[in-house]
N, C-alpha and C positions, 0 to 999 in steps of 0.2 A: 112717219107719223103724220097724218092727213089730219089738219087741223082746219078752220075758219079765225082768220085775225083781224080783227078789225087796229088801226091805227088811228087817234083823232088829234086835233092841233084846234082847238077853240072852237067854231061850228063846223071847222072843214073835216072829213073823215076817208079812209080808204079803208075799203075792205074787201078779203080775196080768201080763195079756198087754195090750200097750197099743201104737199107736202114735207115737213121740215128735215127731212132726209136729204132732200131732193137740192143740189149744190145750184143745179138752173132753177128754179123754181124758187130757191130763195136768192138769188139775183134778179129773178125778176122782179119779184114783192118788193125788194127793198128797193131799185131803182125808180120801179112806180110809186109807190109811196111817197120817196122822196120828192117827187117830182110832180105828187099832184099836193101836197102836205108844204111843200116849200121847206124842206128842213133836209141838211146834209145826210147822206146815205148814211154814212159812218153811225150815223145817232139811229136811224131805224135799224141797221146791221146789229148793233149793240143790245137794242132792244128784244130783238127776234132772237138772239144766241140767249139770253137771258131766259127767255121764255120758254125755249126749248130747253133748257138746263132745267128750268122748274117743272116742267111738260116731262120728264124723262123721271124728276124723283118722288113725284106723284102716279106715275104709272107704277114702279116699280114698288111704291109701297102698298098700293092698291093690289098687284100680283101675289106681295108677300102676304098680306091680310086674307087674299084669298085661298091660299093655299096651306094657311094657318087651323087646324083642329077647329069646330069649334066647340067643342067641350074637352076642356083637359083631358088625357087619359088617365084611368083611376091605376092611381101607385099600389102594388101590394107587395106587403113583405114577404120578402125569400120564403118562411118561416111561418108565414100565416098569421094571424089575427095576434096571435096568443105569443109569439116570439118564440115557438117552435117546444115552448114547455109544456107537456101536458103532466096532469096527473093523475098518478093509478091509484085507481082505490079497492 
């Protein structure tokens, strides 16, 4: 999942295009970050697993909405309109 994240700590900011699949790619973000951010990796590590966990159930509800109908299917009875009684005259 190929995102852009930005990370900010009061005016200072990092930001990187990264894939969150990607085990190198989010060891790199996070060391950098940390390290132009001045805040322990552990705290931007936590953050990025966060996001991706939120990035993963918004995708998925997104795929489900779209492959959701989008007009009901019209129910009919076994039986037809009339509940299968006709009468003879």
């Amino acid at each position: 999942m190929k995102v852009n994240v930005l990370a900010a700590r009061g005016e200072t900011f990092y930001v990187d295009t990264l894939d969150l699949y990607s085990a190198r790619q989010r060891a790199s973000y996070i060391a950098q970050a940390a390290l132009e951010l001045q805040v322990a990796a552990e705290a931007i590590k936590a953050d990025l697993g966060q996001s991706l966990m939120k990035l993963e159930a918004l995708q998925e509800e997104a795929m489900r909405k779209a492959l959701e109908p989008a007009v009901p299917a019209a129910v009919c009875h076994p039986r037809g309109r009339a509940g299968g009684k006709r009468s003879i005259s």
